[in-house]
C-alpha positions as a Markdown table, in Angstrom:
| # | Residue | x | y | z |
|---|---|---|---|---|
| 1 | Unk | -28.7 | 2.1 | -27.9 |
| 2 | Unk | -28.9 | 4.9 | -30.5 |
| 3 | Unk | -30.0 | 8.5 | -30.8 |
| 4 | Unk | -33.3 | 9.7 | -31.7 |
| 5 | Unk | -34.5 | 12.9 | -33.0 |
| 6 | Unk | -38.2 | 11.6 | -34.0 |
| 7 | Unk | -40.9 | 12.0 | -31.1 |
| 8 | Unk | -40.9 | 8.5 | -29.0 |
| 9 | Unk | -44.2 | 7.0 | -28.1 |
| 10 | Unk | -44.0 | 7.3 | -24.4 |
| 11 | Unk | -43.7 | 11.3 | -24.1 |
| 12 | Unk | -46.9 | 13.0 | -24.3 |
| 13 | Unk | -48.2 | 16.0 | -25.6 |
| 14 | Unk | -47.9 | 19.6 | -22.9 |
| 15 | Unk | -50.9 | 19.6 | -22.7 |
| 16 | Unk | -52.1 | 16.4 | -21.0 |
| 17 | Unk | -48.3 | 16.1 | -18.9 |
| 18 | Unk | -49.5 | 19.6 | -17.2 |
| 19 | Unk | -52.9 | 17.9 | -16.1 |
| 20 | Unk | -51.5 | 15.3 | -15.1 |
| 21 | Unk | -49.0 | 17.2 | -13.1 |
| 22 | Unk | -51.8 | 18.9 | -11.5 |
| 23 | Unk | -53.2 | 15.8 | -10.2 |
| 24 | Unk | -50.0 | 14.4 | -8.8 |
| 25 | Unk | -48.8 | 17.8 | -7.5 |
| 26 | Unk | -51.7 | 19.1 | -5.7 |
| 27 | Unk | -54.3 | 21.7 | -6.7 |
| 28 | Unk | -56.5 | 21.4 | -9.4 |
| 29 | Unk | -55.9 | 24.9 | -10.1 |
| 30 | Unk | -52.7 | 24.7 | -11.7 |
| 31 | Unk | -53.7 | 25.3 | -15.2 |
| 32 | Unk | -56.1 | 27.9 | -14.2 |
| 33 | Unk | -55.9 | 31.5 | -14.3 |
| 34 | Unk | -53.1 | 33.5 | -12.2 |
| 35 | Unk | -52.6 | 37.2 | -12.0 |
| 36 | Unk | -50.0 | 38.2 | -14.1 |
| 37 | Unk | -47.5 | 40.9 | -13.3 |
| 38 | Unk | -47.4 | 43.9 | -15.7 |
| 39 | Unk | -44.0 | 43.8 | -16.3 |
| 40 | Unk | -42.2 | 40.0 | -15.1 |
| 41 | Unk | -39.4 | 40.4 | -13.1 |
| 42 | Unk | -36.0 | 40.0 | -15.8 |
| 43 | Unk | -33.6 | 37.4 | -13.9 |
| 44 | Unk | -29.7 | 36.8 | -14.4 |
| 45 | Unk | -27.0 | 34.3 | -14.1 |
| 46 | Unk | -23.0 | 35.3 | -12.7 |
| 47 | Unk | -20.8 | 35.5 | -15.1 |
| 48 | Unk | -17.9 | 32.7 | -15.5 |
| 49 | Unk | -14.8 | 33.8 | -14.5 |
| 50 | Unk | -12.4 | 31.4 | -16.2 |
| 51 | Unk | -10.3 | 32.4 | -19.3 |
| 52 | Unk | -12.1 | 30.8 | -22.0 |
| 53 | Unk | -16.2 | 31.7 | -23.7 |
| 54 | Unk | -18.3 | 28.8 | -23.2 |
| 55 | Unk | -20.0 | 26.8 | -26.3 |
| 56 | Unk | -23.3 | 24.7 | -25.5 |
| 57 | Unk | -24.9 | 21.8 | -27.8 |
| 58 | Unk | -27.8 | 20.0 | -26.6 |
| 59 | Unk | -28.7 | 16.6 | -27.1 |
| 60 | Unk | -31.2 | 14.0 | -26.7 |
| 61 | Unk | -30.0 | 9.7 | -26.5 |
| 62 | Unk | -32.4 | 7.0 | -25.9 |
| 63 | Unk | -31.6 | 4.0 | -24.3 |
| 64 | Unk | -33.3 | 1.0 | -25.7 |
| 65 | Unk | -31.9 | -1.6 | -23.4 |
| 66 | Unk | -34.5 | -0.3 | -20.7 |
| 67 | Unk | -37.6 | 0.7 | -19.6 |
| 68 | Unk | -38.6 | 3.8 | -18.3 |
| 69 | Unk | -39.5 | 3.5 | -14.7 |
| 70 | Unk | -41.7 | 6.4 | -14.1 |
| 71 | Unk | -44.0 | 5.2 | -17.5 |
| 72 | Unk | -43.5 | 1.0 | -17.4 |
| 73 | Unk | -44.2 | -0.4 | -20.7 |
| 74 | Unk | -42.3 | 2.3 | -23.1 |
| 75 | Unk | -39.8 | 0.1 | -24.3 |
| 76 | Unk | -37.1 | 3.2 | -23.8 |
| 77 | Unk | -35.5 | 5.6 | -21.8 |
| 78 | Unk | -34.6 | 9.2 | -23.0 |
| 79 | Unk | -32.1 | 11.2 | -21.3 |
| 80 | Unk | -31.3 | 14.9 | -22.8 |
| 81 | Unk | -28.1 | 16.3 | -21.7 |
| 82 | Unk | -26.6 | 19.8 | -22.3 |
| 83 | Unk | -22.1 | 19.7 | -23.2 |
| 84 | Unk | -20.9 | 22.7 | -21.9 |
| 85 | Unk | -17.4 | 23.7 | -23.7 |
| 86 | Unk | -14.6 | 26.0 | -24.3 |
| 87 | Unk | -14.5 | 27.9 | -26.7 |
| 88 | Unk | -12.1 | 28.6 | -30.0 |
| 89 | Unk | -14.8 | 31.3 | -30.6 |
| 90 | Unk | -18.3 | 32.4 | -30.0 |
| 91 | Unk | -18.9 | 35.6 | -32.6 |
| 92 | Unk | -22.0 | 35.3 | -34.5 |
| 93 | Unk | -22.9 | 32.4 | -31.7 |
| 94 | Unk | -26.1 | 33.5 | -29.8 |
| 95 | Unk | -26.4 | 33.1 | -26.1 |
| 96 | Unk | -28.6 | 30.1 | -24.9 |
| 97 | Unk | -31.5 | 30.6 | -22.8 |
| 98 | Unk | -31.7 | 28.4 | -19.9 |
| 99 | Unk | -35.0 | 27.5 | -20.7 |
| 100 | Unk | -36.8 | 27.1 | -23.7 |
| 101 | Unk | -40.4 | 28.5 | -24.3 |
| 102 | Unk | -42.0 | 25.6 | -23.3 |
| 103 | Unk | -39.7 | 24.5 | -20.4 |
| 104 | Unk | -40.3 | 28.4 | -19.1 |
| 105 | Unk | -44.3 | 28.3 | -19.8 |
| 106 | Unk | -44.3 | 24.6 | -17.6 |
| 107 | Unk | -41.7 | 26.0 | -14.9 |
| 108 | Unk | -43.9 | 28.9 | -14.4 |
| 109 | Unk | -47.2 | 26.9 | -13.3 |
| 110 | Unk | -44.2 | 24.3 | -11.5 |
| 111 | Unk | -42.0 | 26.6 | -9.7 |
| 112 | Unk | -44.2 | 27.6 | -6.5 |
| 113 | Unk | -45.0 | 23.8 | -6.2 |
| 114 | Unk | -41.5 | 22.2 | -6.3 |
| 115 | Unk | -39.9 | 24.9 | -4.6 |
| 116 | Unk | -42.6 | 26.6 | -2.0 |
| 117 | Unk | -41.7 | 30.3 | -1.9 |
| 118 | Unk | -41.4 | 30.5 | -5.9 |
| 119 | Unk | -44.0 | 33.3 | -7.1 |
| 120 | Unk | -46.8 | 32.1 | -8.6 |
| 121 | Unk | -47.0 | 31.8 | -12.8 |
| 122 | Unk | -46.7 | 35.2 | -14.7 |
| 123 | Unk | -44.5 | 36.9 | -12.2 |
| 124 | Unk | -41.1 | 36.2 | -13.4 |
| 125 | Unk | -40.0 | 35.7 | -17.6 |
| 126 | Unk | -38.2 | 32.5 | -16.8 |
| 127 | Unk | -37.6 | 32.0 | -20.3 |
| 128 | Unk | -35.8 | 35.3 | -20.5 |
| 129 | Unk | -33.3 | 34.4 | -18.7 |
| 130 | Unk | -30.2 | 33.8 | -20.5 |
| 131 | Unk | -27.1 | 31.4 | -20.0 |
| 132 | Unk | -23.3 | 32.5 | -20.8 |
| 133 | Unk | -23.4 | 29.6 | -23.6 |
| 134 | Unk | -23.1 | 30.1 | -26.9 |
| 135 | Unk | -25.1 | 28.0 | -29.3 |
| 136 | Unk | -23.0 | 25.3 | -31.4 |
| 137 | Unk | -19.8 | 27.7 | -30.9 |
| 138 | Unk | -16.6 | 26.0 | -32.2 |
| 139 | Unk | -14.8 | 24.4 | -29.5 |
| 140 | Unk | -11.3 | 24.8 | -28.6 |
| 141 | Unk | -8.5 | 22.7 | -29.5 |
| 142 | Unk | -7.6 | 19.4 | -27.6 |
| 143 | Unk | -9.3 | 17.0 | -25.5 |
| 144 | Unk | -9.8 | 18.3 | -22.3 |
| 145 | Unk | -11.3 | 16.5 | -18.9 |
| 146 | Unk | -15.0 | 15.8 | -18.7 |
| 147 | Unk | -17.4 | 15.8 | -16.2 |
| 148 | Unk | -20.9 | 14.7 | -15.6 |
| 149 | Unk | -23.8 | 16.7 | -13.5 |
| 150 | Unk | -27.1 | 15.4 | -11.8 |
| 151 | Unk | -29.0 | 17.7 | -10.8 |
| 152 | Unk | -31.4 | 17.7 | -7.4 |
| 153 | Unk | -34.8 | 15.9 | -7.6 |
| 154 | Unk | -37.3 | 18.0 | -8.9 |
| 155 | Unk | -34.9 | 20.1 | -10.9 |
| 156 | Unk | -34.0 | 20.6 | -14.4 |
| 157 | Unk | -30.3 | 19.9 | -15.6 |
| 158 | Unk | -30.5 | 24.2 | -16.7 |
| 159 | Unk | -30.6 | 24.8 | -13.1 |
| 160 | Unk | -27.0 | 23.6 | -12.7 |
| 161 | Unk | -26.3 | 26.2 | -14.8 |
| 162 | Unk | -23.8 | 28.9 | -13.2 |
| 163 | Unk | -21.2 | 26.2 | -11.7 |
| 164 | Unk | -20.9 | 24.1 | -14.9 |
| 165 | Unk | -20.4 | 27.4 | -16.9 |
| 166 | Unk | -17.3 | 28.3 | -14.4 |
| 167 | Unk | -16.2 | 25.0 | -14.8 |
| 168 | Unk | -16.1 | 24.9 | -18.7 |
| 169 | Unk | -14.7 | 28.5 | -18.6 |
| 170 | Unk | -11.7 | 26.9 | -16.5 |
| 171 | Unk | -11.1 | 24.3 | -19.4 |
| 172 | Unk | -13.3 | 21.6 | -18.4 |
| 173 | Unk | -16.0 | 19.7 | -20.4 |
| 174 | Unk | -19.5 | 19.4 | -18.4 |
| 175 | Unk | -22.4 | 17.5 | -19.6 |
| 176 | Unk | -25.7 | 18.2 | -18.0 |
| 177 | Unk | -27.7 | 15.0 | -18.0 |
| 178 | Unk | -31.9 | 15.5 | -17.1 |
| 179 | Unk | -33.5 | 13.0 | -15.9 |
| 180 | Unk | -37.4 | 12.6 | -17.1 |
| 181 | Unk | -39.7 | 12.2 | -14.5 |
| 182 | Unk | -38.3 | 13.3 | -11.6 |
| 183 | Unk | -37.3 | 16.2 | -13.0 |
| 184 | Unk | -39.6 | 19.8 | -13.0 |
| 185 | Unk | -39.7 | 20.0 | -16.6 |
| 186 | Unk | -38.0 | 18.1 | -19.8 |
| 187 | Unk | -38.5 | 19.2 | -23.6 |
| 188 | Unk | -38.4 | 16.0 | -25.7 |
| 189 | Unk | -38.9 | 16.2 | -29.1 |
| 190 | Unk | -42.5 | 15.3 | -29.0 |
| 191 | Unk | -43.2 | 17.6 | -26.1 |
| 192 | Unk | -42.9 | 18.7 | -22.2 |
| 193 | Unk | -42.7 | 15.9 | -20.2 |
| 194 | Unk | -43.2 | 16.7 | -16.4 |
| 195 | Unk | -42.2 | 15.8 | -13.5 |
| 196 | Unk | -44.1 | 12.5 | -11.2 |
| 197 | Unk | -43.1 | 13.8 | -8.0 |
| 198 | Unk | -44.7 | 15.3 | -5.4 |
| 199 | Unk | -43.5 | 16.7 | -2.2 |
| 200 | Unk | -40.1 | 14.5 | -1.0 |
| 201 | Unk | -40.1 | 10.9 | -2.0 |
| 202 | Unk | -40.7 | 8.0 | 0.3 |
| 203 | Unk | -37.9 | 6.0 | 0.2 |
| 204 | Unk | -38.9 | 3.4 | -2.4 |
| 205 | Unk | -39.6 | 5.8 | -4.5 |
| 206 | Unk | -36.1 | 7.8 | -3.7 |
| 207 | Unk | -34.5 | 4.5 | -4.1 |
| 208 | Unk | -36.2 | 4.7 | -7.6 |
| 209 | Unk | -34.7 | 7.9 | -8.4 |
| 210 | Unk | -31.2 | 7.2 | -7.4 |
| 211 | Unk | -31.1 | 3.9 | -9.3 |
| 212 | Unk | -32.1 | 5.2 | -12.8 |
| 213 | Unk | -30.4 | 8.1 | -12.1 |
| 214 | Unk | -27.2 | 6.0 | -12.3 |
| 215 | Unk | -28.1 | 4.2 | -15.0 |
| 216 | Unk | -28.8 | 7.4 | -17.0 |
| 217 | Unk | -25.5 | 8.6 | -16.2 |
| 218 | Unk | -23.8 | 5.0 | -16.8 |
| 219 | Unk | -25.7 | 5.6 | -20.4 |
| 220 | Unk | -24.3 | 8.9 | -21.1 |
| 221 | Unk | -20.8 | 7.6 | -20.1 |
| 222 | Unk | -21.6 | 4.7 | -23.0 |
| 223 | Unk | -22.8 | 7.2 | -25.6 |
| 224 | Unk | -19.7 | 10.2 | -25.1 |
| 225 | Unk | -17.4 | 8.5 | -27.1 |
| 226 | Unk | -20.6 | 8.9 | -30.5 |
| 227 | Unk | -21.3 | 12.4 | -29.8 |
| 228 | Unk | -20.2 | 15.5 | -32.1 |
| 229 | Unk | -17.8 | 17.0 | -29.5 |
| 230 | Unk | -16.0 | 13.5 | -28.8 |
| 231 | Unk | -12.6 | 14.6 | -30.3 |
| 232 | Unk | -12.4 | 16.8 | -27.8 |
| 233 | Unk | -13.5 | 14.7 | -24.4 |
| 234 | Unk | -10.6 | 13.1 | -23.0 |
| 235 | Unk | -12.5 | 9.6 | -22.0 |
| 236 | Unk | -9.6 | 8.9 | -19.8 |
| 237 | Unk | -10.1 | 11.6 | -17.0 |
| 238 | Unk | -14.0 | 11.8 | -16.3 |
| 239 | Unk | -15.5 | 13.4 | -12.8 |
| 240 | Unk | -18.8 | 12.9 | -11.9 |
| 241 | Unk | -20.9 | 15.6 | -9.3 |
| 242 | Unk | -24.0 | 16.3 | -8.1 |
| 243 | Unk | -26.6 | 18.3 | -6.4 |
| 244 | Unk | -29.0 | 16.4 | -3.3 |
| 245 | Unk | -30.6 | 13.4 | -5.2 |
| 246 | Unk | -28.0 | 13.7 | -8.0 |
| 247 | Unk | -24.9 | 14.3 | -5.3 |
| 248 | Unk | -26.1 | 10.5 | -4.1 |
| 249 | Unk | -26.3 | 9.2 | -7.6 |
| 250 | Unk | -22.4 | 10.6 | -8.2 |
| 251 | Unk | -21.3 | 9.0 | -5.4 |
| 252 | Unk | -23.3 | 5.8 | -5.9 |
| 253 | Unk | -21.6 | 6.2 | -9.4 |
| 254 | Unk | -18.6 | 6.7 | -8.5 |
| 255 | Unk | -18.7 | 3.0 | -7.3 |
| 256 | Unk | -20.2 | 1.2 | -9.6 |
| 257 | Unk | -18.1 | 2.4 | -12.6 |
| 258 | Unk | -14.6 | 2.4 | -13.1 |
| 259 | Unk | -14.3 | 4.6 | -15.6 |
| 260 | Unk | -14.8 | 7.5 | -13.0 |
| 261 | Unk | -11.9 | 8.9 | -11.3 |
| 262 | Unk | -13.9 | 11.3 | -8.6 |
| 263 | Unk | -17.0 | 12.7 | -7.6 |
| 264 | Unk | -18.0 | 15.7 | -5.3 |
| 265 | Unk | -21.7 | 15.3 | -3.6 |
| 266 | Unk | -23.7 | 19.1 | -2.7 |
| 267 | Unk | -25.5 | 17.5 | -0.1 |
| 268 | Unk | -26.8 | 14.3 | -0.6 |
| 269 | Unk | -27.8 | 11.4 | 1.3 |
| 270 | Unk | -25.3 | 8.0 | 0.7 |
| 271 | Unk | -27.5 | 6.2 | 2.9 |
| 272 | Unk | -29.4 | 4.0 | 0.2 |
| 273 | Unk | -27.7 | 0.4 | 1.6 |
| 274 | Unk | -27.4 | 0.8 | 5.1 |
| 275 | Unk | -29.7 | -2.2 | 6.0 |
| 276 | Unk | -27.8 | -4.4 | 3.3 |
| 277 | Unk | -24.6 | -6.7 | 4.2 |
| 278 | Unk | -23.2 | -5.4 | 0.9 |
| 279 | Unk | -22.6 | -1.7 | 0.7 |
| 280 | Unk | -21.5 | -0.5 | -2.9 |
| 281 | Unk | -19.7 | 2.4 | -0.9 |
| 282 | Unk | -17.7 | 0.2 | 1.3 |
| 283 | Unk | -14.4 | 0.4 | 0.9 |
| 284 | Unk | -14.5 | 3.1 | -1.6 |
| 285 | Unk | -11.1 | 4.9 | -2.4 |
| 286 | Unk | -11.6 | 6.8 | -5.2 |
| 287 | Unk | -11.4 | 11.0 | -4.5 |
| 288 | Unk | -14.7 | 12.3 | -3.1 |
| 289 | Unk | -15.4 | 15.8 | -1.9 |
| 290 | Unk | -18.6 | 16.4 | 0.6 |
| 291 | Unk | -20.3 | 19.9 | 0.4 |
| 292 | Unk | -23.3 | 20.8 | 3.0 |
| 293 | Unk | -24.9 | 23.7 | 4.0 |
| 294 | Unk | -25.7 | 24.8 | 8.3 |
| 295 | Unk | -29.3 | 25.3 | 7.4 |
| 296 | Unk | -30.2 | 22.0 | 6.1 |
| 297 | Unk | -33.3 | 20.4 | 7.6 |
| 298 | Unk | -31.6 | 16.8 | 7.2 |
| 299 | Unk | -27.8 | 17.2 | 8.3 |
| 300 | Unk | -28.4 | 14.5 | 10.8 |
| 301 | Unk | -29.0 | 11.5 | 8.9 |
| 302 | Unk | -26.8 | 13.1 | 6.3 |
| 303 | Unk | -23.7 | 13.1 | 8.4 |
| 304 | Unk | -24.8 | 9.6 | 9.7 |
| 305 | Unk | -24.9 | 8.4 | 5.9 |
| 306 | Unk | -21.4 | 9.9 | 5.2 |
| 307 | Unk | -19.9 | 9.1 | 8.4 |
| 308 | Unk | -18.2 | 5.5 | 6.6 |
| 309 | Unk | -16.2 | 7.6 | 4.2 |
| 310 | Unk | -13.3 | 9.2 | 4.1 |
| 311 | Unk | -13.9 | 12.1 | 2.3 |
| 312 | Unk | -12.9 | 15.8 | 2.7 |
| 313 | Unk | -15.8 | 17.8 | 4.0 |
| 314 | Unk | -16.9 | 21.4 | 3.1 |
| 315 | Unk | -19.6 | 23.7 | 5.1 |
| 316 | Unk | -21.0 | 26.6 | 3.9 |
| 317 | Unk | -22.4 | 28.7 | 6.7 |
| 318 | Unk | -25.4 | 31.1 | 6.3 |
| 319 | Unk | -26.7 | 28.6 | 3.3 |
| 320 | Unk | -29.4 | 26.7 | 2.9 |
| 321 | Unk | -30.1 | 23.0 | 0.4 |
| 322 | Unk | -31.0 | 25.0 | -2.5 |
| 323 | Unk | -27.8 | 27.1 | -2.8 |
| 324 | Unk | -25.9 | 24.5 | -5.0 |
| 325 | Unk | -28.3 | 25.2 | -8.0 |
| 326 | Unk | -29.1 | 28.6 | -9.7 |
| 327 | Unk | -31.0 | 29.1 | -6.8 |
| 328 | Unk | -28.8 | 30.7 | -4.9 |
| 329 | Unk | -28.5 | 33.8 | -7.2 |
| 330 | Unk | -32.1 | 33.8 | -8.5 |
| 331 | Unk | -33.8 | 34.1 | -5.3 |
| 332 | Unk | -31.8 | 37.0 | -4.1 |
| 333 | Unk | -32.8 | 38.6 | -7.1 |
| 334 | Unk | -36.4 | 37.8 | -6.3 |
| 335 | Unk | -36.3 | 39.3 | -2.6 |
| 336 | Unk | -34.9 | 42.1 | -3.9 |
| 337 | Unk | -38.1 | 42.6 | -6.0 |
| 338 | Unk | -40.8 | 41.8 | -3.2 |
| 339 | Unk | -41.5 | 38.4 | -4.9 |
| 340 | Unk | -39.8 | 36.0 | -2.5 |
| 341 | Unk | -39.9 | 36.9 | 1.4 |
| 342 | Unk | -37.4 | 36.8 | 3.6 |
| 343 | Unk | -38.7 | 33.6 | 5.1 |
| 344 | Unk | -39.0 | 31.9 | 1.6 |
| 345 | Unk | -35.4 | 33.1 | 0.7 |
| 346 | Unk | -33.8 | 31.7 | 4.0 |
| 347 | Unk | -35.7 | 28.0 | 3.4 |
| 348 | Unk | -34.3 | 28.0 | 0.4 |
| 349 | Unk | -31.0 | 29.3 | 0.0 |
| 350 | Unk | -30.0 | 31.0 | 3.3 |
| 351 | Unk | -29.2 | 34.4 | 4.2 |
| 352 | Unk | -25.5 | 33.8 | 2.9 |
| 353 | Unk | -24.5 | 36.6 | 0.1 |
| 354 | Unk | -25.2 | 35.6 | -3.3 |
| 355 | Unk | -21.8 | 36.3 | -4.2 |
| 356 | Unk | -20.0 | 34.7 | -1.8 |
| 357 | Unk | -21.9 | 31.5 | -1.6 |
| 358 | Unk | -21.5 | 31.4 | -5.6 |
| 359 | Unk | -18.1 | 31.7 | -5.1 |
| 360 | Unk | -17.1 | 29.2 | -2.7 |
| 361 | Unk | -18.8 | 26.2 | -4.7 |
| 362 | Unk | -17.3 | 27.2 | -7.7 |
| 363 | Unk | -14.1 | 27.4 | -6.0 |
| 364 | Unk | -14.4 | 24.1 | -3.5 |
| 365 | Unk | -15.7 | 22.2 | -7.1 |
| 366 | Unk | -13.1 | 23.7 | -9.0 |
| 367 | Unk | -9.9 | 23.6 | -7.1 |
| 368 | Unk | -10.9 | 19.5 | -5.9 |
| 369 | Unk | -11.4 | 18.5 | -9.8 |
| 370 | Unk | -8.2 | 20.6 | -10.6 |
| 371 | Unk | -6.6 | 18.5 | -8.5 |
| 372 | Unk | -7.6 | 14.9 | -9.3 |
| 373 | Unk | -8.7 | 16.1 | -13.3 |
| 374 | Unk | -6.2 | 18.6 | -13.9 |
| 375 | Unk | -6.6 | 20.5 | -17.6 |
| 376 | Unk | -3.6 | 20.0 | -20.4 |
| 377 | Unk | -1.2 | 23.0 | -20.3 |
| 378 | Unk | -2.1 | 25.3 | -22.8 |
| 379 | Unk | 0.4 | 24.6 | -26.1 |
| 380 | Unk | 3.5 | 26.4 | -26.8 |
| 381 | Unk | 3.4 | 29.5 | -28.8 |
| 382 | Unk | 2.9 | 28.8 | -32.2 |
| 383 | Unk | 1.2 | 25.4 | -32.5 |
| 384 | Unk | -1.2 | 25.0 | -34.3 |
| 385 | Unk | -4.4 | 22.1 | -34.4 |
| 386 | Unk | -7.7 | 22.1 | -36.8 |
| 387 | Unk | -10.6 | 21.5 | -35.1 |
C-alpha cells in the first residue's frame, strides 16, 4: 500500500468519464448546450464557530491490495481524502475552494441529475464557492482526536464540508475520505473520474457501495499513521461518522474495527445483514449516535434497521435527507434566488431554517464526540512545543 502522485491506469481522461456518465445517468444531452445565466448565482458556506482557524491538506493513497470494484481489472483502489485541522496560524494561507475547476465544471452538468431540483449547468459558480480552510496552514500543537467522514452516495467528500469545519474549529482532526465511483465527482491526478450511479442503487449494488466504502475507510485508518499531519493525530481516540450511505458504512465500521471508539449515522440504513444468521452489528457496544430527519421518504425500514441497537436517537423536525451535507445551507440560498422551488427545496432539505438545522447537527455531532473523544486541555500558560 503506498501513495501515488503519478496518474494510475484506471482513471480516465474528463472527457470520456462525462460521456460515459451521460449514458449511465440518463440523457444524452448532458454534454450539450445549456443556457447560461448572465451572472451565476455566488454561494456560501456558515462560518465555524469553534475557537481555533481551520488548516486543510489534501491527499490522494492507493491501495494496491485491491481492486477497484466499480472498474474490475485495475489492479488498485484510490481514495482521496481532505485532513481538516486546527490551526497555529493561517496568515498568508489562502482559503480552499470546495471544488476545484474541474470538480465544479463536472458538478455543474451532475448536479440536477444526482440531486433533482439542482439548476441546470451555468446557473450557479460552484467553483466559487469557498471553504473556511486554509491551504497547508501550520497546525496547532499536540495530537488531538481524529475523526473520519463518508459522505452520502452520490456525493463528494467537499459536501461534508460545513460540519467537519465546526468540528476542526472545536479541536478535532476530520479526514474527508471520497469514494470513486459512487461518488458525483473525484479529481485524481490523471483526471475527473465520475460517478457509476444512477438513480438509488438496487441492493446489490448498495451492498457494493457500503462494502468498499469500509474498506476505503479501513485503508485510510492503515495509512494515518504515514501522512504529513501524523504528529499531530492521536491514533488512540478515532470517531468515525457518516451521512446516508456513508452513516451505514460508519456504523458497519464501527464493528469491524477495533481501533474505532464511536460513530454517529445521519440517516442511514444498518439493514445490510438482516437475512444473515451473523449480524456484524449484533451485540455492538461501542457509542453510537442516530440522527434522522421527519421528512425522509425511508424512515420506516430505517427505524426497522436500527430498531436492534441501542443507540441514542436524534430527530430533526422540518428537515429533509439532504440536510446533513452542505445542502442544507446551499439550497436556501438557491430559493432565495428563484433557482430551486419551494417543492425542490422541501425534497431536499425541508422547510427547517438553514440556521437552525445547521446548528443542531453541529451541536448533536459535536457535544456526542466531546463526550466519548474529548479534546486535551489546552496547556498551561507558558509552554511551549515546535511543530
Amino acid at each position: 500500500m503506498t501513495q501515488h502522485t503519478a496518474p494510475s491506469r484506471r482513471t480516465v481522461a474528463k472527457g470520456a468519464l462525462l460521456a460515459a456518465t451521460a449514458t449511465l445517468l440518463g440523457p444524452a444531452t448532458l454534454l450539450g448546450p445549456t443556457a447560461r445565466a448572465a451572472e451565476p448565482a455566488a454561494l456560501r458556506l456558515p462560518a465555524p464557530t469553534g475557537p481555533h482557524p481551520v488548516g486543510l491538506r489534501t491527499f490522494v493513497l492507493t491501495d494496491t491490495s485491491r481492486d477497484d470494484p466499480w472498474e474490475p481489472g485495475a489492479g488498485v483502489r484510490e481514495v482521496k481524502i481532505t485532513v481538516l485541522y486546527p490551526a497555529r496560524t493561517v496568515r498568508g494561507r489562502p482559503r480552499a475552494p470546495q471544488l476545484t475547476p474541474a470538480e465544479a465544471q463536472c458538478f455543474a452538468e451532475l448536479a440536477p441529475l444526482v440531486r433533482p431540483g439542482l439548476p441546470a449547468a451555468g446557473a450557479v459558480d460552484w467553483g466559487a464557492i469557498l471553504t473556511h480552510g486554509h491551504v497547508d496552514a501550520p497546525a496547532l500543537p499536540g495530537r488531538r482526536p481524529v475523526l473520519l467522514y463518508s459522505p452520502g452516495g452520490g456525493d463528494s467528500r467537499t459536501l461534508g464540508t460545513t460540519l467537519a469545519e465546526d468540528l476542526a474549529s472545536h479541536g478535532r482532526i476530520v479526514v474527508l475520505i471520497d469514494h470513486p465511483g459512487d461518488a458525483s465527482q473525484v479529481e485524481l491526478p490523471s483526471g475527473v473520474r465520475v460517478t457509476v450511479l444512477r438513480g438509488d442503487p438496487d441492493p446489490a449494488t448498495f451492498r457494493t457501495m457500503v462494502d468498499t466504502r469500509v474498506a476505503d475507510i479501513r485503508f485510510v485508518l492503515d495509512r494515518l499513521g504515514r501522512l504529513p499531519l501524523a504528529p499531530a493525530m492521536d491514533l488512540r481516540r478515532i470517531g468515525v461518522y457518516g451521512h446516508s450511505a456513508g452513516g451505514t458504512a460508519s456504523v458497519y465500521a464501527l464493528a469491524a474495527d477495533a481501533r474505532l471508539t464511536a460513530s454517529v449515522n445521519l440517516e442511514g440504513y444498518l439493514d445490510l445483514d438482516r437475512d444473515r444468521d451473523q449480524d456484524p452489528l449484533n451485540g455492538l457496544d461501542r457509542p453510537l449516535l442516530l440522527f434522522r430527519t421527519d421528512g425522509f421518504d425511508g424512515a420506516e425500514r430505517l427505524e426497522r434497521s436500527w430498531e436492534r441497537l441501542h443507540a441514542r436517537r436524534v430527530l430533526l423536525t422540518d428537515s429533509d435527507h439532504w440536510v446533513f451535507a452542505d445542502y442544507a445551507f446551499l439550497v436556501p440560498q438557491l430559493q432565495a434566488t428563484g433557482l430551486v422551488t419551494e417543492a425542490a427545496r422541501a425534497a431536499l432539505v425541508g422547510a427547517a431554517d438553514p440556521a437552525a438545522a445547521v446548528a443542531a447537527v453541529r451541536r448533536g455531532t459535536r457535544s456526542f464526540f466531546a463526550r466519548h473523544l474529548p479534546v486535551p486541555a489546552p496547556p498551561a500558560r507558558g509552554w511551549h512545543a515546535s511543530q
